[in-house]
TORZAVEX-284793 format. One record per residue (C-alpha): residue number from 0; residue in three letters; x, y, z. Coordinates in Angstrom, 2 decimals, padded with zeros to 5 digits. Example, Ala and Ser with C-alpha at 12.3 -4.5 7.8 and 13.67 -1.06 7.14 Angstrom:
<recs>
<rec seq="0" type="Ala" c1="012.30" c2="-004.50" c3="007.80"/>
<rec seq="1" type="Ser" c1="013.67" c2="-001.06" c3="007.14"/>
</recs>
This chain:
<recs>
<rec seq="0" type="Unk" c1="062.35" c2="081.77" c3="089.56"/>
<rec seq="1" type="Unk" c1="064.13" c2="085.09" c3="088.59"/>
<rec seq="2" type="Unk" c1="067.31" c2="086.42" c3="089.97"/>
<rec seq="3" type="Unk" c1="065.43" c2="088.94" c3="093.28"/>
<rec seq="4" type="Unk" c1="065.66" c2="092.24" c3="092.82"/>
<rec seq="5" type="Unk" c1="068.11" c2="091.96" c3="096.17"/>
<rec seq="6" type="Unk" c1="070.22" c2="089.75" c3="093.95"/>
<rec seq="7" type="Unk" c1="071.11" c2="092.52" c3="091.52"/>
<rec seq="8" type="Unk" c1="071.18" c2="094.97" c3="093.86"/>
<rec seq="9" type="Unk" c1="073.74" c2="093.25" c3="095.80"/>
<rec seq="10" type="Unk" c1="075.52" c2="092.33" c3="092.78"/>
<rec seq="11" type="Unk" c1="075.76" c2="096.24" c3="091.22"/>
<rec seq="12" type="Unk" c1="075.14" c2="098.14" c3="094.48"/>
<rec seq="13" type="Unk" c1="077.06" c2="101.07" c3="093.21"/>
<rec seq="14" type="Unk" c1="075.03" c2="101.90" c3="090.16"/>
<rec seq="15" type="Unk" c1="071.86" c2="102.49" c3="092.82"/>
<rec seq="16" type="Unk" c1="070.55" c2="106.20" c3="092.99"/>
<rec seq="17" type="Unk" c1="071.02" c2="107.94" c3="096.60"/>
<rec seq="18" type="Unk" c1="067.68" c2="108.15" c3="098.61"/>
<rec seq="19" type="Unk" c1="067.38" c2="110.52" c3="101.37"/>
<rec seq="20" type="Unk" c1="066.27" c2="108.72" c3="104.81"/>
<rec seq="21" type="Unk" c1="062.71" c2="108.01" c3="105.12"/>
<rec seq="22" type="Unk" c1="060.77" c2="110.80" c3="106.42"/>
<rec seq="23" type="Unk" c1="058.41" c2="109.10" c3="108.13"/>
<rec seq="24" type="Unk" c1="061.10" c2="108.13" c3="110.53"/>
<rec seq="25" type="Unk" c1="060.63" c2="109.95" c3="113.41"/>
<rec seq="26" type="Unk" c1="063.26" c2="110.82" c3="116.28"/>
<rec seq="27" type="Unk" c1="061.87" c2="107.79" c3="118.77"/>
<rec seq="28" type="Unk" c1="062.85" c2="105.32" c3="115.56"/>
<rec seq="29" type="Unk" c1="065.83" c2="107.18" c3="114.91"/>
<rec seq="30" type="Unk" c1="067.10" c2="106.69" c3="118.96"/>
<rec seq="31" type="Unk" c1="065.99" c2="102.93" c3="118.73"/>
<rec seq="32" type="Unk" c1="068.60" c2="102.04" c3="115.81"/>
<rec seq="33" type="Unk" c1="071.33" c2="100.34" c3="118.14"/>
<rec seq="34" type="Unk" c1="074.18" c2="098.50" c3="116.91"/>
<rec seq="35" type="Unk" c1="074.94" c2="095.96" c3="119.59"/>
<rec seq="36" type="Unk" c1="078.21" c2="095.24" c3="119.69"/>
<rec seq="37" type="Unk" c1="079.19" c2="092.14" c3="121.62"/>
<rec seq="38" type="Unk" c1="083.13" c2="091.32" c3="121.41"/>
<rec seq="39" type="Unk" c1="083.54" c2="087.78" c3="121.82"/>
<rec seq="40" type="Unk" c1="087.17" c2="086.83" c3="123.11"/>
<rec seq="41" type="Unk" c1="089.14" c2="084.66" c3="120.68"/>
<rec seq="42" type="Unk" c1="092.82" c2="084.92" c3="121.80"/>
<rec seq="43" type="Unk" c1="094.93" c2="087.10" c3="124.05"/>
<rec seq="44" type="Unk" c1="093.80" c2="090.40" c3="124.01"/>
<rec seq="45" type="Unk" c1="091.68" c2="090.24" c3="120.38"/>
<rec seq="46" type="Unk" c1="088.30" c2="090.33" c3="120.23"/>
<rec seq="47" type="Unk" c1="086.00" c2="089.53" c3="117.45"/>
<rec seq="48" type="Unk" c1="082.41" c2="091.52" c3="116.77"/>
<rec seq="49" type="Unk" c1="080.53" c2="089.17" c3="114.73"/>
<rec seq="50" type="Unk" c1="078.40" c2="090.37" c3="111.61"/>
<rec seq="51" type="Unk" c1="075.24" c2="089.19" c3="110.76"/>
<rec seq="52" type="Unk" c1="075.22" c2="086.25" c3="108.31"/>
<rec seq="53" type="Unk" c1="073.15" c2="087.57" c3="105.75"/>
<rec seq="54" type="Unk" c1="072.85" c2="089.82" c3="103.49"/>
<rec seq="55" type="Unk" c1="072.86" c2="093.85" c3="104.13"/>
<rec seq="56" type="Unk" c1="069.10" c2="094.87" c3="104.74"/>
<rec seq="57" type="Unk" c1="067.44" c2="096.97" c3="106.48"/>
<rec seq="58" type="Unk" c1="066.68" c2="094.60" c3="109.75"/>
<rec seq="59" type="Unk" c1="070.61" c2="094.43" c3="110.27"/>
<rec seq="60" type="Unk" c1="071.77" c2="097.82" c3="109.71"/>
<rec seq="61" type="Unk" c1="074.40" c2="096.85" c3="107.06"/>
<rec seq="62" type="Unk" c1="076.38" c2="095.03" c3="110.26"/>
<rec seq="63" type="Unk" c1="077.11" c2="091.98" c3="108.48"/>
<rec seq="64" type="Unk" c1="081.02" c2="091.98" c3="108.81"/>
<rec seq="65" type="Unk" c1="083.24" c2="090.78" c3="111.35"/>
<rec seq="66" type="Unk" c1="085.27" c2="093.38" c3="113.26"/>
<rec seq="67" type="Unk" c1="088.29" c2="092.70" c3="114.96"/>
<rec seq="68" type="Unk" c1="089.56" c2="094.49" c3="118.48"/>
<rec seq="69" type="Unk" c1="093.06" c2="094.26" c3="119.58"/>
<rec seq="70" type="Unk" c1="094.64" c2="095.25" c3="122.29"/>
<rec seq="71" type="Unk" c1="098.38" c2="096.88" c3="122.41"/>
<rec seq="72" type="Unk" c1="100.40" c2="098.53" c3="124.97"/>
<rec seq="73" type="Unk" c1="100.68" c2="101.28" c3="122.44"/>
<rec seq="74" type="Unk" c1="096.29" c2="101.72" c3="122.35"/>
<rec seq="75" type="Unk" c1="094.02" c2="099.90" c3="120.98"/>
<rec seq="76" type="Unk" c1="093.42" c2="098.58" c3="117.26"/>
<rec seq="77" type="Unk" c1="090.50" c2="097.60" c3="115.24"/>
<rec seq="78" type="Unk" c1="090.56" c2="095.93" c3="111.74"/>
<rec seq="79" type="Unk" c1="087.21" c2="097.28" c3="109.93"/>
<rec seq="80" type="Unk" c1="084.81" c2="099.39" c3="110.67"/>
<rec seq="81" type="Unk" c1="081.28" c2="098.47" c3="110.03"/>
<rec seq="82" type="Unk" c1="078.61" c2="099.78" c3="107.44"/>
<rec seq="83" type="Unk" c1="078.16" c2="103.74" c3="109.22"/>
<rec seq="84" type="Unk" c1="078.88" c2="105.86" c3="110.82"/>
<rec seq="85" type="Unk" c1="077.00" c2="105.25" c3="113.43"/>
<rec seq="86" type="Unk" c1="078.53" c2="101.46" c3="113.94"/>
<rec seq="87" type="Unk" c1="081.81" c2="103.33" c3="113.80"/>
<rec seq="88" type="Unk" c1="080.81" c2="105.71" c3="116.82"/>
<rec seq="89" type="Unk" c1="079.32" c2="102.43" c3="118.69"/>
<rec seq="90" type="Unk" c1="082.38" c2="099.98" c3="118.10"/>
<rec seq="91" type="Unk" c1="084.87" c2="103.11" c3="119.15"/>
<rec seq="92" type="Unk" c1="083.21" c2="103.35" c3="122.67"/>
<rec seq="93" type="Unk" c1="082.59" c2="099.79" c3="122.68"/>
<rec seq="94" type="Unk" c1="086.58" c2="098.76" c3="121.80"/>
<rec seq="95" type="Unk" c1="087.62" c2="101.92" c3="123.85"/>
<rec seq="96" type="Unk" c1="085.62" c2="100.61" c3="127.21"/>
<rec seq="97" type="Unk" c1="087.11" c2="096.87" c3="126.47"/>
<rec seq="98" type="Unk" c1="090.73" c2="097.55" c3="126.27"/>
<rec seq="99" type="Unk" c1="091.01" c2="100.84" c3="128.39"/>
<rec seq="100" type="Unk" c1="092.93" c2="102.41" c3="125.96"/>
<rec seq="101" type="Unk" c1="092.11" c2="104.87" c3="123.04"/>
<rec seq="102" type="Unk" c1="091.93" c2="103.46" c3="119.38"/>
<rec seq="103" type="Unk" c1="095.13" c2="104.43" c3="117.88"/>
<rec seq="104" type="Unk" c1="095.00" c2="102.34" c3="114.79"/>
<rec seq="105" type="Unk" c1="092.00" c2="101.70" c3="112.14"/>
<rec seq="106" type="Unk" c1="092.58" c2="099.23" c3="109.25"/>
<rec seq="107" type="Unk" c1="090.15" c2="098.90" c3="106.30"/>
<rec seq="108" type="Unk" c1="090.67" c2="095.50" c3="104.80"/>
<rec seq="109" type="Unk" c1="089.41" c2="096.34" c3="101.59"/>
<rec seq="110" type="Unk" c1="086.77" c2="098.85" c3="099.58"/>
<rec seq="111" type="Unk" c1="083.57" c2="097.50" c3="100.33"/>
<rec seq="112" type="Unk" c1="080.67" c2="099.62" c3="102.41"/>
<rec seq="113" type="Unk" c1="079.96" c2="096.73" c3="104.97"/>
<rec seq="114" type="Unk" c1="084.00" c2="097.18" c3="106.10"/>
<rec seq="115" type="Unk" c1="084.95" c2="101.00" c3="105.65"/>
<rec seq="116" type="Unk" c1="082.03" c2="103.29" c3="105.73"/>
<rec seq="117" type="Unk" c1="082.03" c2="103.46" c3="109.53"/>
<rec seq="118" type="Unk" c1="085.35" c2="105.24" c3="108.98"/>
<rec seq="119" type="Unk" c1="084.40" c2="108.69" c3="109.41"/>
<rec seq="120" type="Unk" c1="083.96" c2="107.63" c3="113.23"/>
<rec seq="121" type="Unk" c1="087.80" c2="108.00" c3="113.33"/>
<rec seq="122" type="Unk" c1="090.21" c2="110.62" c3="112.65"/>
<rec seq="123" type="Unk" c1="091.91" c2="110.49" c3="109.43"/>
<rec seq="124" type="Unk" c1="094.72" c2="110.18" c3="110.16"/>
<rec seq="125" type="Unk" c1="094.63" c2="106.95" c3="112.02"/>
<rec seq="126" type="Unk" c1="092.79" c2="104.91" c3="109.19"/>
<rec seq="127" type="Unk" c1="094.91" c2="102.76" c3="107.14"/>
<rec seq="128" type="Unk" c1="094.61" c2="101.05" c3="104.00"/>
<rec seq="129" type="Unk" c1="096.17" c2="099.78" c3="101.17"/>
<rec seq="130" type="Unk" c1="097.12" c2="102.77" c3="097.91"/>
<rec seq="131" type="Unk" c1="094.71" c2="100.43" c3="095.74"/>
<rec seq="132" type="Unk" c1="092.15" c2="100.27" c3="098.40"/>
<rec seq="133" type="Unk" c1="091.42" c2="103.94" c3="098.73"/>
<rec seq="134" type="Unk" c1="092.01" c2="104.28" c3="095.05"/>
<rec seq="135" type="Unk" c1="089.15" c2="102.31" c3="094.99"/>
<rec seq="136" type="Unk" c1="087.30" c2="103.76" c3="097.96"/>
<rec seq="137" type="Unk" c1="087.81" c2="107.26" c3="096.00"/>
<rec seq="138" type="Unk" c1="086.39" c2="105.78" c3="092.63"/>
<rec seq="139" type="Unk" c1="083.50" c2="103.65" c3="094.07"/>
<rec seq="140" type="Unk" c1="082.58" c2="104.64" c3="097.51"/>
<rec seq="141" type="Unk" c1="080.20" c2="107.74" c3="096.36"/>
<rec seq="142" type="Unk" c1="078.22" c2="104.43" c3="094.38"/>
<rec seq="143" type="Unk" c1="078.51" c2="102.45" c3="097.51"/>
<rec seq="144" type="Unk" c1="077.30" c2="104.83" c3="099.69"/>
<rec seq="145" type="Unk" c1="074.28" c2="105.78" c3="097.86"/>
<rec seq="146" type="Unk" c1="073.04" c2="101.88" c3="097.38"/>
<rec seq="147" type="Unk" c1="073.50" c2="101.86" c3="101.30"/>
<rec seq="148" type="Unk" c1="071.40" c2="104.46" c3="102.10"/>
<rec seq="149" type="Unk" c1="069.04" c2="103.51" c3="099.66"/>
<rec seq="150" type="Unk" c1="069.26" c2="100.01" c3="101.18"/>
<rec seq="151" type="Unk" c1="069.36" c2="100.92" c3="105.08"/>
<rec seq="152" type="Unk" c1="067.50" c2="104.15" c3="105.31"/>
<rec seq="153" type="Unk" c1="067.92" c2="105.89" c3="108.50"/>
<rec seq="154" type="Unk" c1="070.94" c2="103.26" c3="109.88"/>
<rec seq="155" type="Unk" c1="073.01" c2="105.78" c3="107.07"/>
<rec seq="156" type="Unk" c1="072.05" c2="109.18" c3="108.56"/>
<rec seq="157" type="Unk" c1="075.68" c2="111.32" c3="108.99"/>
<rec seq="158" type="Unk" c1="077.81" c2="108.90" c3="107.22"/>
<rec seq="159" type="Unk" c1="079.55" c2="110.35" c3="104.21"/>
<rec seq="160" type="Unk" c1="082.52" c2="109.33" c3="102.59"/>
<rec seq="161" type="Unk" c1="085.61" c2="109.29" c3="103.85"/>
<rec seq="162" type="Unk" c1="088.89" c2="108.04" c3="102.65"/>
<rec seq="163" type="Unk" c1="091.88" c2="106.12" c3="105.00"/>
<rec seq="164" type="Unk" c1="094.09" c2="109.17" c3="105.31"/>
<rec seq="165" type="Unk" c1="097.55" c2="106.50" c3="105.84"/>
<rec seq="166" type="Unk" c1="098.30" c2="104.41" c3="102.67"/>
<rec seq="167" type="Unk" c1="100.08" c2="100.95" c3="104.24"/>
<rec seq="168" type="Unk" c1="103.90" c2="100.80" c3="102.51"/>
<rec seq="169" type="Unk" c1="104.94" c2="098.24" c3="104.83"/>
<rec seq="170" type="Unk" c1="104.84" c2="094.78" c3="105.97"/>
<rec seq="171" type="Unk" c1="104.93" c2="095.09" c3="109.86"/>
<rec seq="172" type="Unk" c1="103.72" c2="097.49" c3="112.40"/>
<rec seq="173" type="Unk" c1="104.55" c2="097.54" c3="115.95"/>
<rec seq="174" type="Unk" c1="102.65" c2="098.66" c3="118.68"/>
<rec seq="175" type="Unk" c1="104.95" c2="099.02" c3="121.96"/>
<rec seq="176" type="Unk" c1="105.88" c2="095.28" c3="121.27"/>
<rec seq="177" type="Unk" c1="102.85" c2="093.98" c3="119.84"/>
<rec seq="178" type="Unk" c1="103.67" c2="093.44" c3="115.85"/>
<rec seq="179" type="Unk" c1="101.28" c2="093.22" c3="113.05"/>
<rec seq="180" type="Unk" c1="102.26" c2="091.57" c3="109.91"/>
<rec seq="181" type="Unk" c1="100.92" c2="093.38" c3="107.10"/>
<rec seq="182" type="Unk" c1="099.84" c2="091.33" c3="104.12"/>
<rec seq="183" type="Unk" c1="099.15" c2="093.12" c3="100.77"/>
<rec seq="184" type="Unk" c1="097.08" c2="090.77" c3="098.61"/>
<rec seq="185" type="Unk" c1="093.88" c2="090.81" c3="096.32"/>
<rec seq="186" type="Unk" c1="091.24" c2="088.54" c3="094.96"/>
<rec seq="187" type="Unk" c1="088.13" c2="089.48" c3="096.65"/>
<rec seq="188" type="Unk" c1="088.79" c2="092.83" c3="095.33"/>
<rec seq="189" type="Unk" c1="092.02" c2="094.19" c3="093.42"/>
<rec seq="190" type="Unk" c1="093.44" c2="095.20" c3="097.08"/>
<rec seq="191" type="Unk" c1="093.10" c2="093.03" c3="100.09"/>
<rec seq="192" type="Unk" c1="094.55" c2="093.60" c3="103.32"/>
<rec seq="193" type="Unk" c1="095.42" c2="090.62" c3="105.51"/>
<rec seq="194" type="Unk" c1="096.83" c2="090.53" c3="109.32"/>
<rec seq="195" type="Unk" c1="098.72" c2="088.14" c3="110.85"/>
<rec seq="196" type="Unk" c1="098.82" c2="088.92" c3="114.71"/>
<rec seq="197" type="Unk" c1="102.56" c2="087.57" c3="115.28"/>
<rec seq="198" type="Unk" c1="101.54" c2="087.26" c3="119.27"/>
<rec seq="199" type="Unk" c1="098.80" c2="084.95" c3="118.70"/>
<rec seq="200" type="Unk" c1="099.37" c2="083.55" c3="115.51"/>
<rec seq="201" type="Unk" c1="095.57" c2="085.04" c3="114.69"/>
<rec seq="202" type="Unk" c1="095.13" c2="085.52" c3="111.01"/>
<rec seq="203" type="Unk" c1="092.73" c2="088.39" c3="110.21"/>
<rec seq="204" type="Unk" c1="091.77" c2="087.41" c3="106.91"/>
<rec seq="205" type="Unk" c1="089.10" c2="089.97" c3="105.69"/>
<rec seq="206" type="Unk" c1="086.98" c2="088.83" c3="102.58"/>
<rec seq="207" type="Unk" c1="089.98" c2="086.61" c3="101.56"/>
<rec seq="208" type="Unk" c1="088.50" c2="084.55" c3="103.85"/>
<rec seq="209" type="Unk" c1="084.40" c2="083.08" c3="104.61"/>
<rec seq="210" type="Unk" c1="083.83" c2="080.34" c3="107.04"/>
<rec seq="211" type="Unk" c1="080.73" c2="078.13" c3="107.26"/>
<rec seq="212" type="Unk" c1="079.32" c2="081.33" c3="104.60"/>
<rec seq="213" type="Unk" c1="079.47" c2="081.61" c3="101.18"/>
<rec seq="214" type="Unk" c1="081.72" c2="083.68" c3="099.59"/>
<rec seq="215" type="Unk" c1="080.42" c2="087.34" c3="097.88"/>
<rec seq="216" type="Unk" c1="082.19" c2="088.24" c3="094.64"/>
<rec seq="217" type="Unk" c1="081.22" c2="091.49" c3="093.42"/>
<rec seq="218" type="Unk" c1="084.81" c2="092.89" c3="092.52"/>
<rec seq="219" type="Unk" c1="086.59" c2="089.44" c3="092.85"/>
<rec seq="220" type="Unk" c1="089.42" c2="087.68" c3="090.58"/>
<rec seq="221" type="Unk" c1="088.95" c2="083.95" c3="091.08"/>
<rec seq="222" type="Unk" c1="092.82" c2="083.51" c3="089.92"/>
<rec seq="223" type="Unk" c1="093.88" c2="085.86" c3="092.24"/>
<rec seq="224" type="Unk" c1="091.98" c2="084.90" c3="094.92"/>
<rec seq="225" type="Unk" c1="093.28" c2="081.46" c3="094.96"/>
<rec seq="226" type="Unk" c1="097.05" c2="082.78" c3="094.61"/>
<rec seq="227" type="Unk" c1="095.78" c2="084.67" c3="098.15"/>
<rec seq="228" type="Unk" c1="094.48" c2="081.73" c3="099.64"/>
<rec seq="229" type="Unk" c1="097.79" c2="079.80" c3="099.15"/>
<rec seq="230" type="Unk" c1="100.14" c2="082.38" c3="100.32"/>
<rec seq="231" type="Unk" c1="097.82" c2="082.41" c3="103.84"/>
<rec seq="232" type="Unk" c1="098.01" c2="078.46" c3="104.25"/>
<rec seq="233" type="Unk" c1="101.42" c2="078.77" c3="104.22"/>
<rec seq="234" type="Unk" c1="101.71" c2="081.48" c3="107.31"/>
<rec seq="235" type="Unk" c1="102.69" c2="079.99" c3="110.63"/>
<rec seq="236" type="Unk" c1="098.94" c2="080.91" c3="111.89"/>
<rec seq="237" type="Unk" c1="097.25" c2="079.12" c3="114.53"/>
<rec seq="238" type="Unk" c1="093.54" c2="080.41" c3="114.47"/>
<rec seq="239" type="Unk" c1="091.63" c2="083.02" c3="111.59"/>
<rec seq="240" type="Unk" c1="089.02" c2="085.66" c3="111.78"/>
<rec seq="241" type="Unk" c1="087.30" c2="085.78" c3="108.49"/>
<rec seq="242" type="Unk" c1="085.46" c2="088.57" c3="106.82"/>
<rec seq="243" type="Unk" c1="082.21" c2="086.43" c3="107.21"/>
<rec seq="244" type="Unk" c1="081.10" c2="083.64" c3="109.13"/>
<rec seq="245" type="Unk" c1="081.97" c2="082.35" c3="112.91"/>
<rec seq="246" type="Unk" c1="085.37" c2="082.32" c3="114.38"/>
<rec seq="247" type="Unk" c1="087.64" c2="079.60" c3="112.62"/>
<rec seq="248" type="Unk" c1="089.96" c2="078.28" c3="115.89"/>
<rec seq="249" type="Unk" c1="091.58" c2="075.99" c3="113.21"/>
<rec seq="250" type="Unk" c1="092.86" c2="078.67" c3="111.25"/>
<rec seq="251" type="Unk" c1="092.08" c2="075.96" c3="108.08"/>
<rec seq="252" type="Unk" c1="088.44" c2="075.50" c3="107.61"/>
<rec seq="253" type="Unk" c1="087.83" c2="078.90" c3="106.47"/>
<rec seq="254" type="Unk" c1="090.39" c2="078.80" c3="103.59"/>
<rec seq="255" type="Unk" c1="089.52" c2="075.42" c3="102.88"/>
<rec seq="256" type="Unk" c1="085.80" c2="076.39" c3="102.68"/>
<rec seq="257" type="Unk" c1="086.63" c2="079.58" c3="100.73"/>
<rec seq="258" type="Unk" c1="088.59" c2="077.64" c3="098.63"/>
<rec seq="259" type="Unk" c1="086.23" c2="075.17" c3="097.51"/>
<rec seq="260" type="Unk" c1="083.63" c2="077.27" c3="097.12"/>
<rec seq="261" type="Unk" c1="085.21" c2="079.43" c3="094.58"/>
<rec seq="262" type="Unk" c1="086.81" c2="076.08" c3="092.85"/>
<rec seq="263" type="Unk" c1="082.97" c2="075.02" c3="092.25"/>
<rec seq="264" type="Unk" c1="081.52" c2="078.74" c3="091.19"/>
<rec seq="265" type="Unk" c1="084.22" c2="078.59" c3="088.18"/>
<rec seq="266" type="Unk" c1="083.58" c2="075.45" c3="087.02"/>
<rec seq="267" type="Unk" c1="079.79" c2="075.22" c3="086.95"/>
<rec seq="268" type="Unk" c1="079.51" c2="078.98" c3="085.86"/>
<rec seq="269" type="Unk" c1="081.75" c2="077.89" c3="083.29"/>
<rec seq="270" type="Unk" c1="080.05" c2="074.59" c3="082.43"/>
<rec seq="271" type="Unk" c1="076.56" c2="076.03" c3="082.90"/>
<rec seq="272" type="Unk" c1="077.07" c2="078.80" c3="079.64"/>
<rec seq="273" type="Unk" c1="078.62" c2="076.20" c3="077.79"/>
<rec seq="274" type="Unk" c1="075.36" c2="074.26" c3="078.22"/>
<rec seq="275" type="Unk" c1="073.60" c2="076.93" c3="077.21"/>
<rec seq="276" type="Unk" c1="072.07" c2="077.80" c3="080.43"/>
<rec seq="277" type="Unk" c1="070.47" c2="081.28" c3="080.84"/>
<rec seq="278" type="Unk" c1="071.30" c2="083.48" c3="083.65"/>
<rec seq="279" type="Unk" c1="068.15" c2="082.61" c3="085.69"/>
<rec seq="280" type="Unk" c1="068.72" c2="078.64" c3="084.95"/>
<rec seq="281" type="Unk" c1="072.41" c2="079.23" c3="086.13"/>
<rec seq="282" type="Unk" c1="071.58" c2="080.90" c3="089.63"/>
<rec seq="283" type="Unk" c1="069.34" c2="077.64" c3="090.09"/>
<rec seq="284" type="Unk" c1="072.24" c2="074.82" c3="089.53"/>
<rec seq="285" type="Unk" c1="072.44" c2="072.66" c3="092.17"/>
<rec seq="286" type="Unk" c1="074.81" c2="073.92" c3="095.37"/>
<rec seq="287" type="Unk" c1="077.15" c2="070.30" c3="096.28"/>
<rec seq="288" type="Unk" c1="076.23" c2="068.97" c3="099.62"/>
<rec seq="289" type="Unk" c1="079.47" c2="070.02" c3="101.30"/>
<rec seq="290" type="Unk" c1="078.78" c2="073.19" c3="100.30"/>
<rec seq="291" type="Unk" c1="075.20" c2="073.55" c3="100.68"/>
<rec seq="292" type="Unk" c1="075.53" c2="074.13" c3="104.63"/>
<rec seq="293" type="Unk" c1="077.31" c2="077.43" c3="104.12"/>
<rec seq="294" type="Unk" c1="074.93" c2="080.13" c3="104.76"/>
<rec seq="295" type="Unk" c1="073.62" c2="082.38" c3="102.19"/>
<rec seq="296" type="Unk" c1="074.60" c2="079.70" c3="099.88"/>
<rec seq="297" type="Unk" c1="071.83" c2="080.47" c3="097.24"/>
<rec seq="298" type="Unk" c1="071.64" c2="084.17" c3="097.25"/>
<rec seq="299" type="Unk" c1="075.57" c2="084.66" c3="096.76"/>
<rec seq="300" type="Unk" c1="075.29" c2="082.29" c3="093.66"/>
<rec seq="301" type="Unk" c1="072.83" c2="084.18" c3="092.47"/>
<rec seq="302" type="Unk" c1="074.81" c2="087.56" c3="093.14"/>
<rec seq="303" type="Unk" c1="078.15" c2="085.69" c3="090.98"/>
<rec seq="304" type="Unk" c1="075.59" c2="084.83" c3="088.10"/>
<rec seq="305" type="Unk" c1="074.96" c2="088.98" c3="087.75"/>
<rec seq="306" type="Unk" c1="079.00" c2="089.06" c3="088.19"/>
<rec seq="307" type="Unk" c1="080.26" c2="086.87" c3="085.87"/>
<rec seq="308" type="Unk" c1="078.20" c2="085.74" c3="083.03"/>
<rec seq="309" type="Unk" c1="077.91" c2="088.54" c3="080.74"/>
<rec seq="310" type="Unk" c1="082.14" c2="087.99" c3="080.42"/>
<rec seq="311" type="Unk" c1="081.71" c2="084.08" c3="080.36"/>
<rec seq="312" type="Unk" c1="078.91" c2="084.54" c3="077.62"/>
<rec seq="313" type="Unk" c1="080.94" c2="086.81" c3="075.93"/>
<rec seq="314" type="Unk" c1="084.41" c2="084.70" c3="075.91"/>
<rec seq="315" type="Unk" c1="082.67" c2="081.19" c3="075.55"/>
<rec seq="316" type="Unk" c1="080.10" c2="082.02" c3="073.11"/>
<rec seq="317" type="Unk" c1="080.75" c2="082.86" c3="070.00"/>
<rec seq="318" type="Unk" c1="078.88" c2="085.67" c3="067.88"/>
<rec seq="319" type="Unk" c1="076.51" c2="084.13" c3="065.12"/>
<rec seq="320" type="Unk" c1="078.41" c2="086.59" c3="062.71"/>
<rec seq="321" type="Unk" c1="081.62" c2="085.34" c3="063.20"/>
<rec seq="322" type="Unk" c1="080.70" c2="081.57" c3="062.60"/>
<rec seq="323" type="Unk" c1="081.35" c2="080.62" c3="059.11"/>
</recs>
């Protein structure tokens, strides 16, 4: 079996050419591209959307990410915002007709198209983000947003890219009493942003964080990561929103799960071009049984193959010319 063609797409998304949306398409298909958008309570006043656990293709729209709603006396908040902009315009008037109040406040967690390109649904100036997160939105996103469209066709129409217009240089926000802790970390990419709801104690972990789903790792630092993951087990949290997968009202499993999973992908990786296993042989290796339930278990390995083994090959193996 060979790596899919999904695989490496998934894996180098930004290197795909821009297609324009299908012609054939006509304006009955266009109107029938909902995103239904279906908060599901999780602790006083905040709401989590739940993505689609699988990858981004053309039967989901690209809504594979979990959203977060809160609600402040100030307005309302959201943490993410979906693939387009047309799941931006649909969780605005969704959030908006929840809380009763006007979205005041948009966080992007972190750089990648299934989080931030619903953006443009917003004004500018209310998007926030991390400096290194829309220094990497700036450098990438144009990549990113022509693999989407290439990827979701007509679910793209309108969305172009748009940078967070407020770079995050602090640790808390406060809105009319409710206070966000702001958490700048990295790992899944070079700049994640996590939230710590000081209310609730509800963690908003972004990618830092997969639950019951395996973890992506197209721009990720295993070191890093794990430095992350510590730092959030150690907040006084109570529950946790991850980036993927279903609510975690432990606020544990999901960094335990996250956790574990990356633990394993270093090793074997590591172990498998030591053996002198090819790339196709190394997306096959066996997933553990603790492990195996998560969803999308196989296809992310085979994603972190296309990620990491060209380095690991290069640093492990050494060139035939230089062995004397």
């Amino acid at each position: 079996m060979t790596l899919s063609r999904r695989a490496v797409l998934g894996g180098l998304i930004a290197s795909v050419p821009a297609t324009v949306p299908t012609a054939a398409m006509g304006a009955a298909t266009w109107a029938a591209l909902t995103y239904p958008i279906n908060p599901i309570p999780i602790a006083d006043g905040i709401w989590m959307v739940a993505g689609a656990d699988e990858p981004i293709q053309r039967d989901n729209g690209g809504a594979i990410a979990n959203i977060t709603i809160i609600a402040t006396p100030a307005g309302t908040v959201l943490v993410d915002s979906g693939p387009s902009l047309r799941y931006g315009e649909a969780l605005k008037t969704a959030a908006e007709q929840l809380t009763g109040r006007k979205v005041i406040r948009v966080y992007i967690t972190h750089l990648h198209p299934d989080h931030a390109m619903g953006l443009g649904a917003f004004p500018r100036e209310i998007v926030a983000a991390l400096p290194s997160t829309i220094a990497d939105i700036q450098r990438d996103g144009q990549g990113f947003s022509d693999g989407m469209y290439r990827l979701l066709d007509d679910w793209m129409r309108g969305t172009d890219l748009k940078l967070p217009g407020l770079p995050i240089h602090v640790d808390h926000e406060d809105f009319a009493g409710r206070t966000l802790r702001l958490m700048a970390l990295s790992g899944h990419s070079s700049a994640d942003l996590a939230i710590l709801d000081e209310q609730t104690g509800t963690l908003i972990g972004g990618d830092l964080l997969f639950h019951r789903r395996a973890p992506a790792t197209p721009t990720a630092d295993l070191s890093r990561w794990r430095e992350s993951l510590a730092m959030l087990e150690k907040l006084p949290h109570k529950c946790a929103v991850p980036g993927h997968g279903p609510f975690d009202p432990s606020g544990r499993e999901a960094i335990a799960q996250t956790r574990d999973w990356i633990d394993w992908l270093d090793t074997s990786l590591n172990d498998a071009v030591r053996s002198g296993l090819d790339m196709v042989e190394a997306g096959e290796l066996a997933i553990p049984a603790p492990l195996s339930v998560m969803a999308a278990g196989r296809y992310e390995l085979q994603r972190s193959v296309s990620h990491f083994y060209p380095a690991l090959e290069s640093r492990l193996l050494p060139r035939i010319d230089n062995v004397g």
